[in-house]
C-alpha positions in Angstrom: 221.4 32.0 93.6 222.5 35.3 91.8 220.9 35.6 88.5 221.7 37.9 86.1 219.8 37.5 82.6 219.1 39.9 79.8 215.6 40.9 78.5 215.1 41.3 74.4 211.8 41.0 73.4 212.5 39.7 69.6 214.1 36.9 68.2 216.2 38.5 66.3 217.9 40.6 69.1 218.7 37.4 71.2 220.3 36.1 68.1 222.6 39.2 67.9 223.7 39.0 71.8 224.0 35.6 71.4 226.2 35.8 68.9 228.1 38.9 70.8 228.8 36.4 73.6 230.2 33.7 71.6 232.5 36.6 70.0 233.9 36.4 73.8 231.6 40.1 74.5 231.8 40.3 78.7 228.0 39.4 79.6 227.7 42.6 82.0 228.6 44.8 78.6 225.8 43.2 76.3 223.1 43.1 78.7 224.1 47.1 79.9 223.3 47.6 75.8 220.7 45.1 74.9 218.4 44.1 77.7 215.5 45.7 77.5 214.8 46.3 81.2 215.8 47.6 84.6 218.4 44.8 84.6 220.6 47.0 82.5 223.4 47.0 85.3 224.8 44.0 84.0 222.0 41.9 83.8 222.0 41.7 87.6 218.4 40.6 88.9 219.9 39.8 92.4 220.0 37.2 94.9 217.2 35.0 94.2 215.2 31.9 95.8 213.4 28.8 94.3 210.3 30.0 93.4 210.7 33.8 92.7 211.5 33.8 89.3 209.2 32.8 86.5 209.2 29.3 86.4 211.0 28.5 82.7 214.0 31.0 83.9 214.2 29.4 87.2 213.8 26.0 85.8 216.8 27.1 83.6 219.1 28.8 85.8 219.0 26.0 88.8 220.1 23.8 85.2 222.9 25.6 84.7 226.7 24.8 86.1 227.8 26.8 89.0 230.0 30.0 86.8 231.3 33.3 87.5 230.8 36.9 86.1 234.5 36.8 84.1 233.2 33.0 82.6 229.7 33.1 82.7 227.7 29.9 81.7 224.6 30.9 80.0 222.3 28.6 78.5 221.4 28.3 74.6 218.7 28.6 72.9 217.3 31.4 75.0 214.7 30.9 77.7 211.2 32.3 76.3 208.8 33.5 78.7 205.8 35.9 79.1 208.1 38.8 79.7 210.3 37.9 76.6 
C-alpha cells in the first residue's frame, strides 16, 4: 500500500492538523508544514508491505478504506507510536 502519514510529536500539534483537515486543508499541504520528518513531501512514506511499518500504523492503515490523495481517508484519533 502507499502510505503517507504525518509526524508531530505533541498532542497539541495533531489537534491543530486535525482540525486543518477537517477545515477541508489538502493532506499533502499540512503534512509539507507540520510533519515533523523527512515525510515532508506530502507525507509520502512510499509503497509499503505488511510488516514494514511500525505495527500500530500498519495495524491502522490496512484498517482504513481504500482513498485517494484529492479524498484522503485518515483515521481519528491519531495513531501514537514510539516515533510520535
Amino acid at each position: 500500500m502507499n502510505v503517507r502519514h504525518i509526524l508531530c510529536e505533541k498532542r497539541s500539534k495533531v489537534e491543530t492538523v486535525l482540525e486543518r483537515l477537517a477545515n477541508g486543508e489538502k493532506f499533502d499541504a499540512v503534512a509539507r508544514e507540520l510533519s515533523e520528518d523527512k515525510a515532508r513531501q506530502g507525507g509520502s512514506l512510499g509503497w509499503k508491505t505488511r510488516g514494514s511499518l511500525l505495527k500500530a500504523l500498519e495495524d491502522a492503515a490496512y484498517a482504513l478504506a481504500v482513498s485517494t490523495v484529492d479524498r484522503p481517508v485518515y483515521t481519528n484519533p491519531a495513531v501514537k507510536t514510539s516515533e510520535g
